[in-house]
N, C-alpha and C positions, 0 to 999 in steps of 0.2 A: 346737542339737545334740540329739537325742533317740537313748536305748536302746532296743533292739528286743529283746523275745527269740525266737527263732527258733525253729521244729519241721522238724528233719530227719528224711531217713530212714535212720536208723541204730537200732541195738538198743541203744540208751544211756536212761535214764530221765529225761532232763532236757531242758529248752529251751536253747538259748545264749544269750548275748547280744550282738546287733553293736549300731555305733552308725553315724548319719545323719544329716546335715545336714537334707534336706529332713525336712518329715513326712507319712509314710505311713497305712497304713491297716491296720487289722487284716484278717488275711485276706489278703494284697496277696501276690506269688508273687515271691521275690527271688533272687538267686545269693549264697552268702557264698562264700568260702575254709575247709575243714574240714580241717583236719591237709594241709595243701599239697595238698589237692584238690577241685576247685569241687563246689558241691551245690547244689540247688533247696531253700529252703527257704519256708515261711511265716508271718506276723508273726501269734504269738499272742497279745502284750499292748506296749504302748507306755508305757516311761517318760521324764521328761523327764530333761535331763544334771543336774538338782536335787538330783533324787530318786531316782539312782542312787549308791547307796553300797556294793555290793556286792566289787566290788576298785576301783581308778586308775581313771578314764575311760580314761584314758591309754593303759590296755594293753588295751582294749577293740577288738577287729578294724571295719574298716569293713565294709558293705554293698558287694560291687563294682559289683552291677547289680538295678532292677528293671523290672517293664515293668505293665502295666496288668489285667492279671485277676488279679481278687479270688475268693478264696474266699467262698460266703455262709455268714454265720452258725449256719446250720442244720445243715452239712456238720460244722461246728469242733467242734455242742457235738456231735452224734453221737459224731464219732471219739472225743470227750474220757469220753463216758459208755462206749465201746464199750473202751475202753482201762482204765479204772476196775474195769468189771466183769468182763474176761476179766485182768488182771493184765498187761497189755503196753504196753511204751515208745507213749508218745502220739505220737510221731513217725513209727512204723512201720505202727500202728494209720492212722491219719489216711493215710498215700500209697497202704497198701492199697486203700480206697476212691477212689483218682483214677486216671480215662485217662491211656494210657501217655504219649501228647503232653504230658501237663500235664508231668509228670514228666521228660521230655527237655531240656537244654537249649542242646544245638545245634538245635531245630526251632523256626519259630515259633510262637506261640499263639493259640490260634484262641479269640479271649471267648465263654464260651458261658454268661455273666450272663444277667441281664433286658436283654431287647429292646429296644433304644430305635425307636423310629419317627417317621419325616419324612415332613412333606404340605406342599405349594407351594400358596399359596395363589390365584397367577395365573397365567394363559396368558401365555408368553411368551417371544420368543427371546433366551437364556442363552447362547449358542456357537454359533460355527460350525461348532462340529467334532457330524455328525450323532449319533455316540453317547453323547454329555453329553444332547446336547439331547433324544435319546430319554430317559435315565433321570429328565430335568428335567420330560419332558411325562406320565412313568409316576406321579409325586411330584404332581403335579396330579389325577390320577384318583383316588390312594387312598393313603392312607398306608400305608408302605412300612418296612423297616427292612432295618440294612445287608446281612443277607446276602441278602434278595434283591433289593436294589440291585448288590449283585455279579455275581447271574446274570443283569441284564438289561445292565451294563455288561462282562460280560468280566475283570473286576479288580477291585483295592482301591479300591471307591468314598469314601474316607473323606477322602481330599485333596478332593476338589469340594464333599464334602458339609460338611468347616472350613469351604469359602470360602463355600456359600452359605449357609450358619447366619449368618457375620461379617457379611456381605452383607443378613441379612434376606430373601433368596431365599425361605428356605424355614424351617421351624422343627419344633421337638419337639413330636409331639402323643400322647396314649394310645391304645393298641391299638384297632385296630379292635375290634368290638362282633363283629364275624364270627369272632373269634379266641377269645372268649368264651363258655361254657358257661350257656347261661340256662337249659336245662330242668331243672325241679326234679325229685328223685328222687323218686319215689312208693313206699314200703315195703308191701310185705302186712302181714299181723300177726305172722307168726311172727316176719320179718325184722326189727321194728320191736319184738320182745318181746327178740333177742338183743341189740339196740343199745341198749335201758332196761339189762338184765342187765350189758352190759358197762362202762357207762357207770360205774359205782362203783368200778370198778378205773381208772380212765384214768391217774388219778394216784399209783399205786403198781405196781410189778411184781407181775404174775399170769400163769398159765399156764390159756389155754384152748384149748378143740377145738370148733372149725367142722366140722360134719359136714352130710353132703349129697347126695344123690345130683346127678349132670352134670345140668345145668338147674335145678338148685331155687333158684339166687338168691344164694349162694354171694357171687360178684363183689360185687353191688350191696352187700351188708351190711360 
C-alpha cells in the first residue's frame, strides 16, 4: 500500500493525500473523490504506508481510477516555481497550464509524452486481414510511432502493436534521425555578445530587454 499526495484544482493550499495498492508514478493523472465529487488530480510525491504518519492509514480515501499519462517533470517544477513566486495554490497554478482534455474526465486521453517508435525488422505476412498487414508492411520501411500508425490504420493501433512487441514482430527503436535537428546555430557577434551577457544571470532571476528591429535575429538569440 502506498500514500499518494495529490494536486487538485481547487483554491485550497495543500496536496491530499489518497492511498493505493498498486505503485504509481509521480506525475501519473488519477480521479480521487473530493468532498463527494470526483476530480482529476496528479501524484505530486509517493510515500510508503511505513512512512506515513500523518493521521490512520485507515481514514486515508482510496485512489478510484487512474490511467496512463504522466505529467513530465518539467511541467511539475514550473507550476511549483510559478505558484511560489505569484503566491497561489500549487493545484490551481499547475491545471492552469494543462489542455482542457487533460483536465476532463469523461473524455479520453490522448498521451502526448515522448514518442515511442516501432520498426519490423522483416518482410512478411502478419494477417489476413489487408489493413494490419499494410501498417506491418509501413513498420518495415521506417519507423513509425503510434499516432501515425493510427492514421495509416484508421484506429487504435496499440492492440496489434502489444501482440507484435509479445511476438517479437516488431520492436522499440529511437527516433528517426529525420525527426532530429542537426544543424548547428551559427550566431553573428552581437547575438553571440547578448548570449555571453546573459549567461551570468541563468541561474538567478533577472529582468532583461531584447531589443530589435523585425529581422535582426531576435528568434535565434
Amino acid at each position: 500500500m502506498y500514500v499518494y499526495q495529490i494536486a487538485l484544482d481547487i483554491p485550497l493550499r495543500k496536496n491530499y493525500s489518497y492511498k493505493y495498492t498498486d505503485k504509481l508514478q509521480i506525475g501519473q493523472r488519477v480521479i480521487v473523490d473530493f468532498h463527494n465529487k470526483r476530480h482529476i488530480g496528479f501524484i505530486t510525491s509517493i510515500i510508503a504506508q511505513e512512512n506515513f504518519h500523518e493521521y490512520p492509514i485507515e481514514k486515508t480515501a482510496l485512489i478510484i481510477k487512474y490511467d496512463d499519462y504522466i505529467l513530465d517533470t518539467n511541467t511539475i517544477k514550473l507550476a511549483s516555481f510559478a505558484s511560489l513566486y505569484y503566491h497561489h495554490p500549487f493545484g490551481e497554478t499547475l491545471f492552469c497550464g494543462l489542455p482542457a482534455l487533460i483536465k476532463k474526465i469523461d473524455t479520453p486521453i490522448i498521451n502526448i509524452g515522448p514518442k515511442i517508435y516501432y520498426k519490423a525488422n522483416i518482410q512478411q505476412k502478419v494477417s489476413s486481414s489487408q489493413a494490419i498487414q499494410n501498417v506491418y508492411e509501413a513498420l518495415v520501411k521506417e519507423a513509425l510511432n503510434t499516432q501515425q500508425l493510427r492514421t495509416i490504420f484508421k484506429k487504435n493501433p496499440k492492440p496489434i502493436i502489444d501482440k507484435w512487441l509479445e511476438k517479437s514482430l516488431i520492436q522499440q527503436v529511437d527516433a528517426p534521425n529525420r525527426y532530429i535537428t542537426q544543424n548547428e546555430l551559427v550566431l553573428n557577434d552581437e547575438q553571440q555578445l547578448i548570449i555571453n551577457t546573459w549567461q551570468n544571470y541563468w541561474q538567478q532571476f533577472h529582468v532583461g530587454l531584447l531589443y530589435g528591429i523585425t529581422g535582426s535575429g531576435k528568434t535565434e538569440v
